[in-house]
Backbone bond lengths (Angstrom), bond angles and torsions (degrees), N, CA, C in turn:
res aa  C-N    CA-C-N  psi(-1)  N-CA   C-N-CA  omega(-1)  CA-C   N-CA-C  phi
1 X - - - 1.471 - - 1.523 109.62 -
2 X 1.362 118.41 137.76 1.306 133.32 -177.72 1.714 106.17 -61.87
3 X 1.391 119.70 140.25 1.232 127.32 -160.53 1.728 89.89 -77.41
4 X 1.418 123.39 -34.48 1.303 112.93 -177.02 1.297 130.16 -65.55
5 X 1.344 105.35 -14.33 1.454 125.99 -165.09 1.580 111.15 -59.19
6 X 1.648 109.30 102.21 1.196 112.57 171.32 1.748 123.81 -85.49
7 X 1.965 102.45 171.29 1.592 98.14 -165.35 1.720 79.37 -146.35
8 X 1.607 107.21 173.05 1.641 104.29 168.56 1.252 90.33 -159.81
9 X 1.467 109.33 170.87 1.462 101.36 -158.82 2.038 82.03 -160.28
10 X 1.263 96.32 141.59 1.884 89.26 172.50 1.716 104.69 -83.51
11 X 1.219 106.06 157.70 1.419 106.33 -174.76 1.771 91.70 -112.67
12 X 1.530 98.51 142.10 1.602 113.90 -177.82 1.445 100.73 -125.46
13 X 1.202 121.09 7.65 1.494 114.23 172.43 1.265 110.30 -100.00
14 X 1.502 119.48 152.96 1.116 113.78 -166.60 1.635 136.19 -79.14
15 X 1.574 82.21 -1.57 1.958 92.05 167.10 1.465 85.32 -159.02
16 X 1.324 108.79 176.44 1.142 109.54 179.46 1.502 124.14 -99.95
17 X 1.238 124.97 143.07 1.771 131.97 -152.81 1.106 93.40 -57.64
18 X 1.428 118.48 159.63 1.181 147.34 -167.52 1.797 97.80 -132.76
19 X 1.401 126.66 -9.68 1.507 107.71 -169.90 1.872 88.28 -174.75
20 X 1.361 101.71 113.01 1.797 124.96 -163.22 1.446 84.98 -110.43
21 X 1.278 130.17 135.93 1.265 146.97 126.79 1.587 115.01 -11.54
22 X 1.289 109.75 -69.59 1.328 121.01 179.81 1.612 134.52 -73.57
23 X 1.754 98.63 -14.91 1.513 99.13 151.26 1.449 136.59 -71.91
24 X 1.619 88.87 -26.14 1.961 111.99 -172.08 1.098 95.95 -74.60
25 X 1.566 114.63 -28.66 1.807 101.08 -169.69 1.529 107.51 -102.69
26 X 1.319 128.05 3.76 1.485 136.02 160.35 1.412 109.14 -67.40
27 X 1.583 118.88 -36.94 2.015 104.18 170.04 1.106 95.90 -90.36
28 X 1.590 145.92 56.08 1.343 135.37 144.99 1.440 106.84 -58.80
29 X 0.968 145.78 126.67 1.437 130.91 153.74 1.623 130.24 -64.44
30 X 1.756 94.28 144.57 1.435 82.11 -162.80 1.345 125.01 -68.36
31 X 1.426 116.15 -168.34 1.818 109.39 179.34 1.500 92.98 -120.22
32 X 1.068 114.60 92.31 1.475 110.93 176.18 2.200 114.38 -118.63
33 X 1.388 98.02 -21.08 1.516 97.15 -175.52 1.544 95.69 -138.55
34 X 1.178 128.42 57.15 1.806 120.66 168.80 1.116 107.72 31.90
35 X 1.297 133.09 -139.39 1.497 160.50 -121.68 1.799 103.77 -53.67
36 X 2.021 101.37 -40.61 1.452 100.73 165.33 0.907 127.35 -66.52
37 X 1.784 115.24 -37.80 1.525 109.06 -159.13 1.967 113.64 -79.64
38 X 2.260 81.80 -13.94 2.090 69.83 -176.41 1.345 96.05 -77.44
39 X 1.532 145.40 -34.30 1.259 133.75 -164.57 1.675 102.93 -47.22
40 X 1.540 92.41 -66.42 1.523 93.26 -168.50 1.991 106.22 -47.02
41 X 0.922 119.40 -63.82 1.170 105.05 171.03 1.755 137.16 -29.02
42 X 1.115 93.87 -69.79 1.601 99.92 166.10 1.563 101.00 -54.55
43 X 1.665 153.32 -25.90 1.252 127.67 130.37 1.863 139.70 -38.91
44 X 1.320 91.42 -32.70 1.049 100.27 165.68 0.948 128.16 -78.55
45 X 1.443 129.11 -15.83 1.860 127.58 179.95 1.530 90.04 -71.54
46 X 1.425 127.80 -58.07 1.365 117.87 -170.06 1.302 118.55 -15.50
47 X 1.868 130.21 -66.78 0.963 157.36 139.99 1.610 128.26 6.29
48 X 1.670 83.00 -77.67 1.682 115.73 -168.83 1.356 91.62 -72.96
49 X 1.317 124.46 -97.54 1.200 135.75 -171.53 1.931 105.20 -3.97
50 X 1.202 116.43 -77.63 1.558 113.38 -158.80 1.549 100.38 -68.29
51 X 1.392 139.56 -0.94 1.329 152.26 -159.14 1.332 73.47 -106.81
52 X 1.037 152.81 -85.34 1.700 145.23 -120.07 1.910 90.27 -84.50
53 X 1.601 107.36 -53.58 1.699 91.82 168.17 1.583 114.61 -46.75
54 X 1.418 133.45 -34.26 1.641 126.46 -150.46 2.207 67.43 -91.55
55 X 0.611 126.07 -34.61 1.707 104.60 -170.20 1.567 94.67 -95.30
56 X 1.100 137.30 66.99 1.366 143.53 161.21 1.608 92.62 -142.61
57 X 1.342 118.84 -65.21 1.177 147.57 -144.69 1.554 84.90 -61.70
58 X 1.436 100.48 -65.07 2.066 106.18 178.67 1.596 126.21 -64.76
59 X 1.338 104.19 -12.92 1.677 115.04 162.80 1.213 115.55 -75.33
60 X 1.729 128.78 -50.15 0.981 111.33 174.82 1.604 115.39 -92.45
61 X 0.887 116.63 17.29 1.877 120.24 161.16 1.833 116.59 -65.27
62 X 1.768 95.53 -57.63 1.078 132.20 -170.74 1.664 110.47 -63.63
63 X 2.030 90.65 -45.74 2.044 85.81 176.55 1.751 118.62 -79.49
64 X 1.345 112.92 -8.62 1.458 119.36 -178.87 1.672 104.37 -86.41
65 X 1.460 105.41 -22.43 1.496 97.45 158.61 1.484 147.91 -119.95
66 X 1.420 87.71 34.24 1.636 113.84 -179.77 1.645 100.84 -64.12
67 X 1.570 117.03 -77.27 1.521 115.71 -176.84 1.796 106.65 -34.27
68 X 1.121 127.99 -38.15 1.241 120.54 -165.16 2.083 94.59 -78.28
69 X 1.140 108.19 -68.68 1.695 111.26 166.77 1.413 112.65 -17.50
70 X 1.435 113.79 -65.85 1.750 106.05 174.33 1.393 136.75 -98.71
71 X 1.243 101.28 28.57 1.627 119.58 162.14 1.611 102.07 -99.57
72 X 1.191 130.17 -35.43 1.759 128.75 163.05 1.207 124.69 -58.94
73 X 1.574 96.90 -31.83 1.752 111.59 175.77 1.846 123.78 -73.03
74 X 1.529 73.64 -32.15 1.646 88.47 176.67 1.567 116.93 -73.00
75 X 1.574 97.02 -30.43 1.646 84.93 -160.27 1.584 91.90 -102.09
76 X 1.607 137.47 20.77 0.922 160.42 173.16 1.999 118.85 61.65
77 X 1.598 94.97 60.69 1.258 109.00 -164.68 1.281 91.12 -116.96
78 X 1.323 141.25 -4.26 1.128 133.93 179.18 1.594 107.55 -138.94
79 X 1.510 123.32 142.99 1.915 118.35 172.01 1.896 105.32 -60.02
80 X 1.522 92.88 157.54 1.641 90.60 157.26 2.163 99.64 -94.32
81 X 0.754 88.45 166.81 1.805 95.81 -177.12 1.756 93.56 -139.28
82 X 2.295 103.10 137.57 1.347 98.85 167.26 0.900 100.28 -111.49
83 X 1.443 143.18 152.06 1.665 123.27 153.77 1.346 115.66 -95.66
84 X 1.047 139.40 139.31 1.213 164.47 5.60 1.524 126.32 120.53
85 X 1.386 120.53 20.93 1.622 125.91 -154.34 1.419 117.53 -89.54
86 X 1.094 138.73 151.00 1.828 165.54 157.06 1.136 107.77 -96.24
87 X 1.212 118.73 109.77 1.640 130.94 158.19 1.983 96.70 48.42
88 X 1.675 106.51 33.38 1.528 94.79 155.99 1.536 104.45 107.09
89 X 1.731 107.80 -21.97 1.365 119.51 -157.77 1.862 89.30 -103.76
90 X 1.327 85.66 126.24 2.117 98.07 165.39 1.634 99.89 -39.84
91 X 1.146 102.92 149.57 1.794 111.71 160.24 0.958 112.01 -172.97
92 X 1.314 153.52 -0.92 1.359 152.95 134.76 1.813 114.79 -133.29
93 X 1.875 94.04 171.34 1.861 84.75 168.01 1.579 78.78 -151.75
94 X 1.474 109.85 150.19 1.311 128.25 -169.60 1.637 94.20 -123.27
95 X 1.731 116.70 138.07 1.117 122.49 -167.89 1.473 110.24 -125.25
96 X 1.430 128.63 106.54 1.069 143.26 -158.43 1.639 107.59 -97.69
97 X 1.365 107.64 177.83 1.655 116.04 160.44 1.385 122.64 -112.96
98 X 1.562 121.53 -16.19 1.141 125.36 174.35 1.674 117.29 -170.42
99 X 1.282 111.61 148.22 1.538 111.37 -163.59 1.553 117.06 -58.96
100 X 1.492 129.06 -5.01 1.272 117.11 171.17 1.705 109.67 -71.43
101 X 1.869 106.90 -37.00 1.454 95.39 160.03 1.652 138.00 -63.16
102 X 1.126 92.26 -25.16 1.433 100.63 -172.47 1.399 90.23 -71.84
103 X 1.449 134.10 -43.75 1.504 122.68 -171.69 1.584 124.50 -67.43
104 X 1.785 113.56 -16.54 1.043 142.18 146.57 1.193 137.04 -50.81
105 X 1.122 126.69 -31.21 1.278 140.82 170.00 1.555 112.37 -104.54
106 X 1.208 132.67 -7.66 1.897 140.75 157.06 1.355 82.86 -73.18
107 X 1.216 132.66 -63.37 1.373 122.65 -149.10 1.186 125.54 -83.81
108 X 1.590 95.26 -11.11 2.059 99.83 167.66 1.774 109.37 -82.21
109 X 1.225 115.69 -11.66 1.280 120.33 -166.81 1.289 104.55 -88.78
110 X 1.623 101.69 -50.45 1.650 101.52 179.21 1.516 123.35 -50.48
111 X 1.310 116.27 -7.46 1.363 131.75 -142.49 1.629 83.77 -94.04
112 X 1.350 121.85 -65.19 1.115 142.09 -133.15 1.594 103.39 -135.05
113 X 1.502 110.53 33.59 1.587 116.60 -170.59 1.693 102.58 -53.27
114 X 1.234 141.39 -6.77 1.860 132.24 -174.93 1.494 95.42 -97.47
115 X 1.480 125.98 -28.01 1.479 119.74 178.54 1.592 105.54 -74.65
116 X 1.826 118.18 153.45 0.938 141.48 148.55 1.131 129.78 -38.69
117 X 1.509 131.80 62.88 1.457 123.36 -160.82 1.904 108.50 -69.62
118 X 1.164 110.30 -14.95 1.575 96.78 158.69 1.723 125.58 -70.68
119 X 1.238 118.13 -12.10 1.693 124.35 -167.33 2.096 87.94 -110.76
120 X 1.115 101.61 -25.70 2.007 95.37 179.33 1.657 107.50 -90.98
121 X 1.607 107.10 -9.87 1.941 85.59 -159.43 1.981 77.96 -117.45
122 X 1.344 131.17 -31.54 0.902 107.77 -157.79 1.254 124.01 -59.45
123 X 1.788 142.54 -38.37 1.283 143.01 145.39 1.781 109.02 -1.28
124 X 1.132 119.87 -74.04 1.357 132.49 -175.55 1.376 115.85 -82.02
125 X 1.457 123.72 -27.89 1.338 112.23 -171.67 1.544 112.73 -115.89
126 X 1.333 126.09 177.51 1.484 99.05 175.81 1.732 99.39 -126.86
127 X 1.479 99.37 93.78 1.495 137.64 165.95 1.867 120.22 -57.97
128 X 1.385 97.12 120.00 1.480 90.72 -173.55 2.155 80.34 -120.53
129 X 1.416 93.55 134.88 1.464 107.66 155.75 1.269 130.06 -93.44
130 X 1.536 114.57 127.80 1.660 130.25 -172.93 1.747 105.18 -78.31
131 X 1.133 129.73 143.55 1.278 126.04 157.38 1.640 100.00 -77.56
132 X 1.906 96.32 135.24 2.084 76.45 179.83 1.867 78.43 -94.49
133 X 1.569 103.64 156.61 1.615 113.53 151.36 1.128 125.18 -15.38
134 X 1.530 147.30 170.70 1.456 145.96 135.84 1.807 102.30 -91.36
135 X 1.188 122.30 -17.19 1.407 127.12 178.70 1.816 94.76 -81.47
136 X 1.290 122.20 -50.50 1.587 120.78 -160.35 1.733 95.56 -72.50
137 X 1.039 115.09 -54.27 1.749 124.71 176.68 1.288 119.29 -33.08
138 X 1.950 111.40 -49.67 0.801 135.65 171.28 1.831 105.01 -56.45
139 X 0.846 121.62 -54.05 1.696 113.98 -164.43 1.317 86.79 -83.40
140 X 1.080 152.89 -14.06 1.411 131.86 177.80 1.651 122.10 -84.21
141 X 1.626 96.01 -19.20 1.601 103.22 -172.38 1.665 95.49 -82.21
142 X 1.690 111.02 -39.30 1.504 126.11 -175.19 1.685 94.43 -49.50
143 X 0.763 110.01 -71.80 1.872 118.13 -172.51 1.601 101.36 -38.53
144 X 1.790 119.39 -43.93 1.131 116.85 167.72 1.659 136.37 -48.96
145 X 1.718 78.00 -51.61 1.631 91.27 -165.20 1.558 100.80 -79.40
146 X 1.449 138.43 -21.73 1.468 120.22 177.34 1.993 102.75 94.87
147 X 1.187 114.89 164.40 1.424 123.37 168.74 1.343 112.73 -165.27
148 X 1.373 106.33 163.01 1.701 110.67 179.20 1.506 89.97 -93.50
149 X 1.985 79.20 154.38 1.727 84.59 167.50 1.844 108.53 -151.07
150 X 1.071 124.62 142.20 1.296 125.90 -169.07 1.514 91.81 -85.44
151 X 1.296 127.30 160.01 1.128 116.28 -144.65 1.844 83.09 -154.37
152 X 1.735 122.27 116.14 1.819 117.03 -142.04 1.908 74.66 -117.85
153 X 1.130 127.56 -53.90 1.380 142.41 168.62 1.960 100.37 3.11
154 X 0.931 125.51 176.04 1.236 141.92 144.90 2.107 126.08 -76.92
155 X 1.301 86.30 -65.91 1.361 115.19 150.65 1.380 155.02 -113.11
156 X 1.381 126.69 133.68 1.452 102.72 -164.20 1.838 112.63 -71.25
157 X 1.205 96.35 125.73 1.848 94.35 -168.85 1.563 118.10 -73.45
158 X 1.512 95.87 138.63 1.434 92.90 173.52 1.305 132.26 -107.36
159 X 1.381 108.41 27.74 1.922 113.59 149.40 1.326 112.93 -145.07
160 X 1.318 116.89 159.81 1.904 121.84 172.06 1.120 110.19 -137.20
161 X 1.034 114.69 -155.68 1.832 121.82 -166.98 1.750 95.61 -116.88
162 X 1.509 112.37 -15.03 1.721 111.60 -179.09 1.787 87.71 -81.49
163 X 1.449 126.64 -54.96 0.998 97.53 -142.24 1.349 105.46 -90.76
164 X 1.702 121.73 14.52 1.383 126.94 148.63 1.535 115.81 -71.18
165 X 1.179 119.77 -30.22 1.324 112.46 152.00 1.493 135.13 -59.00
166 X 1.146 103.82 -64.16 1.366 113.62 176.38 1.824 106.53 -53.91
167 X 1.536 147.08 4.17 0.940 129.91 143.01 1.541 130.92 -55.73
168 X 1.665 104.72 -24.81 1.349 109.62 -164.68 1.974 104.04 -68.94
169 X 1.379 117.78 143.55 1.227 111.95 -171.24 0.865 120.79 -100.98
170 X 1.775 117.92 76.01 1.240 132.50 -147.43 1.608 117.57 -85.97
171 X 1.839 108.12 -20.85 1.277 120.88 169.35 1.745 117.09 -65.79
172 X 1.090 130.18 -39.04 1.784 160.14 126.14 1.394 102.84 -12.38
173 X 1.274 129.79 -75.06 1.047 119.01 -149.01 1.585 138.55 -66.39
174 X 1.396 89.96 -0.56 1.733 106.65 160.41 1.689 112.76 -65.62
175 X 1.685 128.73 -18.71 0.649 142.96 163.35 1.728 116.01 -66.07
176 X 1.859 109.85 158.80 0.943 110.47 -173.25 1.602 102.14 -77.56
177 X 1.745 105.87 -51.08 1.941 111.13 169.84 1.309 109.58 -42.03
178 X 1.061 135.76 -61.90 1.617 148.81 171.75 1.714 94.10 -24.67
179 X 1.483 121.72 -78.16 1.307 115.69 -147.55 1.858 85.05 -70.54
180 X 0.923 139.41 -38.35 1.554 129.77 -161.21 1.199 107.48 -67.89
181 X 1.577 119.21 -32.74 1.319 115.33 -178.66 1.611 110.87 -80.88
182 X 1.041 123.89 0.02 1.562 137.82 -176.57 1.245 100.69 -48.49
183 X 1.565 121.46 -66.24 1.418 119.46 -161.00 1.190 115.50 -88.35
184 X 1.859 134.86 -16.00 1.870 102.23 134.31 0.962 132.77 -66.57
185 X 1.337 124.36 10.67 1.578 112.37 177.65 1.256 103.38 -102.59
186 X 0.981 106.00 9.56 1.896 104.84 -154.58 2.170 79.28 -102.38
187 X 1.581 106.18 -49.13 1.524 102.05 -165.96 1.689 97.57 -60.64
188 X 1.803 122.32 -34.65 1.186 84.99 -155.73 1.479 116.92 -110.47
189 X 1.721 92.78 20.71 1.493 106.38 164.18 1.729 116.97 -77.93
190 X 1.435 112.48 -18.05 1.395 122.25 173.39 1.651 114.61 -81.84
191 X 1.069 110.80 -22.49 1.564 121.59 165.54 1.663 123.57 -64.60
192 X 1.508 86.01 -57.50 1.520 94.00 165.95 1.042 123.97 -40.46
193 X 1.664 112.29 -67.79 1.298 130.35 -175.66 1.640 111.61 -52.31
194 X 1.155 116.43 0.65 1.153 114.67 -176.92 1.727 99.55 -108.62
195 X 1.024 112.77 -33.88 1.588 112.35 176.78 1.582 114.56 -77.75
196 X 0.960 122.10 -4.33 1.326 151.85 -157.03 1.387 105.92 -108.26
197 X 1.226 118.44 -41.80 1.817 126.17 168.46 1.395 102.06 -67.92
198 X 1.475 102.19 -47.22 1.806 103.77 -152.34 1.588 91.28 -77.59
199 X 0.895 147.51 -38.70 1.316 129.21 173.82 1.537 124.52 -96.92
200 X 1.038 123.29 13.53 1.649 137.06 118.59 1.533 112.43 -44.72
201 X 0.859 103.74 -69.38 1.755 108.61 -169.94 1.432 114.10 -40.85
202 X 2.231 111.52 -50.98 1.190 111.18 -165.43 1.504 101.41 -87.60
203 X 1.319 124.58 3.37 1.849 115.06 173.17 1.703 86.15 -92.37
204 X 0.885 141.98 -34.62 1.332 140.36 -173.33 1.759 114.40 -51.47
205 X 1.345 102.27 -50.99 1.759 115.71 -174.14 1.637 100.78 -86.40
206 X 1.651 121.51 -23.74 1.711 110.70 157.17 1.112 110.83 -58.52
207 X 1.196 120.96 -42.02 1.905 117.49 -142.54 1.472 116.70 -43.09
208 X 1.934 104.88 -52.40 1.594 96.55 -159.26 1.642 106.64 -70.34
209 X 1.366 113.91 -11.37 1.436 120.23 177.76 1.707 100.83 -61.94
210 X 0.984 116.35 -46.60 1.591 128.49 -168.09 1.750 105.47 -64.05
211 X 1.335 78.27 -57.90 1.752 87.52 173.93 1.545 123.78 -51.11
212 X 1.094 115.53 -48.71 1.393 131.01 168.35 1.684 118.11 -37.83
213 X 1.524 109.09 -66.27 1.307 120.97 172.51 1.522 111.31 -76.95
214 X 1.276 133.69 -8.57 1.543 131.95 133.58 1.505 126.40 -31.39
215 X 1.386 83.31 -56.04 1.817 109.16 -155.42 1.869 91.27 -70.94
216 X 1.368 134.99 -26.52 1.221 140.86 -145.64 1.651 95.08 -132.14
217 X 1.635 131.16 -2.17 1.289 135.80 161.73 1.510 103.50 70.70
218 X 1.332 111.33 31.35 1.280 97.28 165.91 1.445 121.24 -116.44
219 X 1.739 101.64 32.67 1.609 106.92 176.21 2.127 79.43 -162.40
220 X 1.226 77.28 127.21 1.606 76.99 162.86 1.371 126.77 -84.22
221 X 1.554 112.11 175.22 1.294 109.94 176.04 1.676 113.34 -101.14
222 X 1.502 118.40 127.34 1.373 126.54 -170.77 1.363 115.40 -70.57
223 X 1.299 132.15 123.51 1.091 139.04 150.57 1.236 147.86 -96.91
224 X 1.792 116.97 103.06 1.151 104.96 -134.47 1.862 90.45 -113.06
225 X 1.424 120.14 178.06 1.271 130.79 172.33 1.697 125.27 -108.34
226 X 1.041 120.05 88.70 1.565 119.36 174.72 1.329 138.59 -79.31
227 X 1.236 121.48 116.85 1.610 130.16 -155.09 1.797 121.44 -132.82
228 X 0.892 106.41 106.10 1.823 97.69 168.99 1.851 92.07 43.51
229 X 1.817 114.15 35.77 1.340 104.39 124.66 2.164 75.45 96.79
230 X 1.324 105.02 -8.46 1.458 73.54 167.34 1.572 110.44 -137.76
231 X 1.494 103.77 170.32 1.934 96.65 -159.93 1.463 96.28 -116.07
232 X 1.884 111.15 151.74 1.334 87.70 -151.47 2.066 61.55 -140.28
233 X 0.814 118.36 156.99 1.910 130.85 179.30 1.759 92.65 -92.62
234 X 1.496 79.96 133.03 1.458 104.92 -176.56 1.587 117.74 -123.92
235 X 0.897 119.41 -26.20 1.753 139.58 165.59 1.108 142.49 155.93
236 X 1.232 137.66 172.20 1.486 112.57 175.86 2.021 108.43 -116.74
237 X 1.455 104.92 145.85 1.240 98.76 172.14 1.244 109.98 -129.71
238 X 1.731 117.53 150.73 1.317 97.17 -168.68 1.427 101.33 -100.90
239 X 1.549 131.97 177.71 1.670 147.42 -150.99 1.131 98.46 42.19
240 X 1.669 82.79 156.52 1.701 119.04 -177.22 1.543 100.71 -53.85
241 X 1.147 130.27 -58.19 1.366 128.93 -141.40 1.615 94.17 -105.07
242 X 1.202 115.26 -21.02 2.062 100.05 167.50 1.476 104.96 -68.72
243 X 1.071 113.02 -42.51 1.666 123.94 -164.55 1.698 94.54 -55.99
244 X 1.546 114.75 -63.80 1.284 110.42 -166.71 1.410 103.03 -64.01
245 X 1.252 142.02 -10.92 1.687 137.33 -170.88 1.627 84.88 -95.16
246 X 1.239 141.28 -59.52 1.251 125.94 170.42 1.359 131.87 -59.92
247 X 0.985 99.95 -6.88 1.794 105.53 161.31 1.970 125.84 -92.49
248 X 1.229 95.96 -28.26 1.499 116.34 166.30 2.016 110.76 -63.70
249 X 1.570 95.19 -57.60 1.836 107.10 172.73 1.541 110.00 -45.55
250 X 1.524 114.44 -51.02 1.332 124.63 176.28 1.335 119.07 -49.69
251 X 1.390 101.31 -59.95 1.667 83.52 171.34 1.800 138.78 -96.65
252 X 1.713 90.33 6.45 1.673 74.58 141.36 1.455 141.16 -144.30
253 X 1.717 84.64 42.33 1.361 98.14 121.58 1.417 159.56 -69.96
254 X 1.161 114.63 -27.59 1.282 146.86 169.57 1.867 103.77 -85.68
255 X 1.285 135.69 -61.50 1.069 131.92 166.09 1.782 124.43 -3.29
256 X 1.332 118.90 110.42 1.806 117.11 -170.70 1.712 83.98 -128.24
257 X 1.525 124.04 141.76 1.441 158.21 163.66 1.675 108.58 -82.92
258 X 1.147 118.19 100.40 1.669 88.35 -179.61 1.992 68.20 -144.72
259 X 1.755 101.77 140.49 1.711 128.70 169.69 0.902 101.78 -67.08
260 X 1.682 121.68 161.52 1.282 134.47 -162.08 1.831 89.15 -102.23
261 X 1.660 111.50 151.42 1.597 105.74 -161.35 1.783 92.14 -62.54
262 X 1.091 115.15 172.92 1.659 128.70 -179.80 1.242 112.71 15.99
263 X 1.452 122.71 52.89 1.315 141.87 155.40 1.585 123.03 -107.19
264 X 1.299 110.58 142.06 1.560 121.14 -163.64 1.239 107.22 -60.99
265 X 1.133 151.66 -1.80 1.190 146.22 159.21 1.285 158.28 -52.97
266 X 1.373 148.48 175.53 1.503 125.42 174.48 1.210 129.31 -46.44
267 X 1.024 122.26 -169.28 1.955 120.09 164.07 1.485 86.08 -108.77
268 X 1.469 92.16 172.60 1.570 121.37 -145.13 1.654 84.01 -74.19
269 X 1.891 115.89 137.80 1.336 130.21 142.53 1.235 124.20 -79.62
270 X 1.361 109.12 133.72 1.670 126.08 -157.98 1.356 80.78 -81.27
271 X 1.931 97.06 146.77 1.544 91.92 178.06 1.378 99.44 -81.90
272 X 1.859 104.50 175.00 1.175 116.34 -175.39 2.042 107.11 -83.94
């Protein structure tokens, strides 16, 4: 999908979030070299961790005052608001008088998701533009562009505790369906997370075995390719220090440059 490719969505919350699930879990750091990437991580829970309570804490603030939000809306004491997103990233919010417009303006966008719906609606609508981040831009092009990753595990695992997170439908949940569906996702993201330890644990009690016959080249080290969230085997090389020079090549190779939309910057670098 084209990085320009816009989406809009009506907002039913009563202001707009201050703390997304899915931004907190965009500075996850990646897993690309073991021993560094858990440190940095386990730095990163410091961080993350009390951020994911302040975005619980403001979901359910926000859903106990939804009924009150669209009883103001109704009786036209309050705007409807759409937002406005690029590849996930805020970039405008369009301010309506009532939800048949607001459903009007999702639906001119959907139409024409590669056009600028801030340069087509503003004439008629009254369009406010978001600065997106250079940090948020950044994780969205990263998700684009893919990276190598040396891979210390036994096996490449097939569950975590992100992607028990990342079920929750955190883009939705400004929605009324969104917030209802919250609390199965919520049970069977806690399930996961539980299957998700237990096979953590048993690549954990292989490893130094793995490591060993690493260390002595009689198992190479895997090099795998990560993309829009999925990992695809890329080769194996054997020693510590070829592996990490082939894991560095990998990703920039894979590495794509693309400017943030109506930002002062170059035009887009073709990826390599």
């Amino acid at each position: 999908m084209s990085m320009s490719c816009w989406s809009a969505a009506i907002r039913w919350f009563p202001w707009r979030r201050r703390v997304r699930a899915h931004a907190v879990l965009e500075s996850w750091p990646r897993m690309v070299d073991g021993p560094v990437s858990l440190l940095a991580r386990l730095g990163w829970s410091l961080v993350g961790v009390p951020l994911l309570v302040l975005w619980a804490v403001e979901l359910l603030a926000g859903a106990l005052l939804v009924p009150c939000s669209l009883l103001a809306r109704g009786a036209g004491w309050s705007p409807w608001w759409v937002e406005l997103r690029v590849r996930g990233c805020l970039g405008g919010l369009v301010r309506v008088r009532d939800r048949s417009a607001a459903k009007r303006v999702r639906a001119a966008v959907a139409a024409e998701p590669l056009v600028d719906p801030l340069e087509v609606l503003a004439p008629e609508h009254d369009c406010h533009e978001v600065e997106i981040s250079a940090r948020r831009w950044a994780s969205a092009v990263r998700d684009v562009s893919g990276h190598g990753r040396r891979r210390w595990l036994p096996w490449r695992r097939r569950t975590s505790v992100r992607d028990a997170l990342e079920w929750f439908p955190d883009w939705s949940l400004d929605e009324p369906v969104g917030l209802l569906l919250a609390v199965p996702f919520l049970l069977v993201a806690v399930c996961w997370s539980v299957v998700a330890g237990l096979e953590l644990v048993a690549a954990l009690v292989l490893l130094p075995f793995v490591l060993l016959l690493r260390s002595v080249r009689l198992l190479d080290w895997p090099i795998e390719l990560v993309r829009a969230g999925e990992v695809s085997a890329h080769r194996g090389v054997a020693g510590l220090g070829a592996s990490a020079r082939a894991r560095r090549e990998l990703t920039e190779q894979v590495r794509v440059v693309v400017p943030r939309p109506r930002a002062a910057e170059p035009e887009v670098v073709a990826a390599r």
